[in-house]
Structures are given as C-alpha cells and as structure tokens.
C-alpha positions in Angstrom: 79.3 89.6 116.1 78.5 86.6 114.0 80.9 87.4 111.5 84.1 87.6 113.7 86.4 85.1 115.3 84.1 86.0 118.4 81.3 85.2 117.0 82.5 82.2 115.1 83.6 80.8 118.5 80.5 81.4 120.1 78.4 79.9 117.3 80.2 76.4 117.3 81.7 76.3 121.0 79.1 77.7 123.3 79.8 81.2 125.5 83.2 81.7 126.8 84.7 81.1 130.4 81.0 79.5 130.2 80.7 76.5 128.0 84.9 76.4 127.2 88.2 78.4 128.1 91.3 79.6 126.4 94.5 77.2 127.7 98.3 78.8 128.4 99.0 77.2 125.3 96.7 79.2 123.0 94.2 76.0 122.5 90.7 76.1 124.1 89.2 73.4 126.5 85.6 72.7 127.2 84.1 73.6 130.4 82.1 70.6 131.8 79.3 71.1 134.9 79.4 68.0 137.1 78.4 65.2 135.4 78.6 66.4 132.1 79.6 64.3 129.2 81.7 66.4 126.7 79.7 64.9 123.8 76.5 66.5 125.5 78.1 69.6 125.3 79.5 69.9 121.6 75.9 68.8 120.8 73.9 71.0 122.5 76.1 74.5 122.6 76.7 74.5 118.6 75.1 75.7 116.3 76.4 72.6 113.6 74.3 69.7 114.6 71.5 70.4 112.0 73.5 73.2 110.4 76.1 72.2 108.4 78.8 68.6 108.7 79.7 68.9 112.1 83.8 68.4 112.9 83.1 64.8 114.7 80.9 63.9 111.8 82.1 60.3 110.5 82.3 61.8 107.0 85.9 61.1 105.5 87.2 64.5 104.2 85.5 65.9 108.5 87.7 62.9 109.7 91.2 63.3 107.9 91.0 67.3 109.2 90.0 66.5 112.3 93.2 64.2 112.5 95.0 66.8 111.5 93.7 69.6 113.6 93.9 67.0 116.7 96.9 65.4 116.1 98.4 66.5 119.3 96.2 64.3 121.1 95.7 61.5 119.0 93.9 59.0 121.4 91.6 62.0 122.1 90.2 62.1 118.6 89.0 58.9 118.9 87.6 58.6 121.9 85.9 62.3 121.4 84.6 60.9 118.0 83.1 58.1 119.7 81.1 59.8 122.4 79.6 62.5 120.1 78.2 60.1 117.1 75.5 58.9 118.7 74.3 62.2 118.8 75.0 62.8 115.3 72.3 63.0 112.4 72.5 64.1 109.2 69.6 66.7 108.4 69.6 66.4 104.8 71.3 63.9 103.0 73.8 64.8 99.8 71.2 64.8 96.7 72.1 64.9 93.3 70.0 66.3 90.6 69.8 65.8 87.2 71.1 68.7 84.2 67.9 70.6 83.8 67.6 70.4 87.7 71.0 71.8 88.7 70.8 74.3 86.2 67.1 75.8 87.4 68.8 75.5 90.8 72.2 77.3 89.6 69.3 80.6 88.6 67.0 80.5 91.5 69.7 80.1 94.1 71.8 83.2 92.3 69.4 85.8 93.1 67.7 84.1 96.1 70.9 84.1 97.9 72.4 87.4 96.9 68.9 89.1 98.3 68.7 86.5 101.6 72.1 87.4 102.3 71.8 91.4 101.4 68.6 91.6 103.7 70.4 88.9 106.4 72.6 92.2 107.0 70.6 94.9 106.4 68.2 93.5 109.2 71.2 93.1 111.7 72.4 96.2 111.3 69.5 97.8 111.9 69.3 99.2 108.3 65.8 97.9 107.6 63.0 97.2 110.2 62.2 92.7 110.7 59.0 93.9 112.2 58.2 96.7 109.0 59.8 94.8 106.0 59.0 91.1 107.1 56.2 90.9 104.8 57.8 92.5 101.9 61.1 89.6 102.2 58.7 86.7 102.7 56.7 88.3 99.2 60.1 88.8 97.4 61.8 85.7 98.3 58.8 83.7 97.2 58.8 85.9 94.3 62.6 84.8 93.4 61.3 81.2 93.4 61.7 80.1 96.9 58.7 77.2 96.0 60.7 75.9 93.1 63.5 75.6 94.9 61.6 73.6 97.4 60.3 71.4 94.8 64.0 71.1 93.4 65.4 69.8 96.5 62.1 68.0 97.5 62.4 66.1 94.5 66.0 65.0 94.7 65.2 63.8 98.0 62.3 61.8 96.6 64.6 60.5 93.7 66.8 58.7 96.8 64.2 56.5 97.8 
C-alpha cells in the first residue's frame, strides 16, 4: 500500500474521511476534532516530521513549491506556514563531506541501499520471514559497511561544529 497514491496519501496526510477528506473540487481538506489546531495535525499524522523536508519547512526551494501548489489560497500559505514551524525541526542537518568521504559513501551506500531496499520488499510481501531472516539482514547490512557509514556521516556532523 505504501507504494501507491493510497498509500502516499496516508503516509503524509493521516487516514482518510479520518484525519482529511476529498473536496467537490478534487482538492483534499483536513479534518479537525474540536479544538484542534491544523498545525497539530500535519505534525502529528505525517510521516515527514523527522523523515524527510517537510512541505511547510521554511527551506526556499519547500517554500517557492508550496507557493505554487497553494496559490489558490494565497493568504492560506502563510498563515498555514506560520502555525506549523514551531513544530518544525530539522533531524539532520545538510553535511558536506570531503572527496575521499563522498566517494567511500558513493560505494557503501550502492550496495547497502540496493540490498535495504530489495529485502524492504521482500519482507512486505511476505517473500522472506522478519522473524526468520532478521538476524541474517542485521549481519549483512553490517557486513556491507553499515558502521562506516555511520562513522561517515557521524563525522560530517562533527566537522559542523
């Protein structure tokens, strides 16, 4: 379900007819409980906070698409952008890494992600057993250098302070 409109919508609006609602128009509306702020809702029923640059994020290339998307309601964009950034946070900021670096990363992340990604599905599909074949992905991914891309990262974080 996650890879379908269906599940897109459900992973970055909440449950539908529960947490928003398709309009006559073809646009979609948040559903609001009594006293419920819609900025409490976008945070809380998405999966984005946390997970990638959320659409109210006050980044500049987030902002100019969001004018865009929302330029039917133009005075709603900015009132919408201002009740949802105080509960915004970036969880990682953007780190740059040095030649040798990026190019370690460029290898490890090649075959990590092509075997994350191949297993990702083969456990949703029922292919391969979580419970059997746990172990044996936690072994492999380590294996593929999962620690050196920890250090990688962990080190370009370092290099911001």
């Amino acid at each position: 379900m996650l890879y379908s409109f269906e599940g897109f919508m459900m992973a970055h609006r909440g449950e539908e007819n529960v947490d928003w609602r398709w309009r006559d128009d073809g646009l979609w509306e948040v559903i609001l409980k009594e006293g419920e702020e819609p900025a409490q809702k976008q945070a809380y029923n998405s999966i984005q906070p946390g997970g990638c640059l959320a659409w109210w994020s006050d980044h500049p290339k987030v902002r100019e698409f969001s004018r865009k998307m929302y330029s039917d309601r133009p005075d709603n964009y900015s009132d919408m952008t201002d009740r949802l950034m105080p509960y915004y946070y970036e969880p990682y900021p953007l780190v740059f890494m040095n030649e040798e670096d990026s190019k370690n990363l460029a290898i490890i992340t090649g075959d990590l992600n092509t075997y994350v990604h191949d297993m990702m599905v083969r456990f949703i599909t029922g292919d391969v057993s979580i419970e059997a074949e746990w172990d044996n992905y936690v072994s492999t991914i380590h294996q593929l250098g999962m620690e050196e891309l920890l250090r990688l990262y962990q080190k370009a974080y370092d290099d911001l302070k």
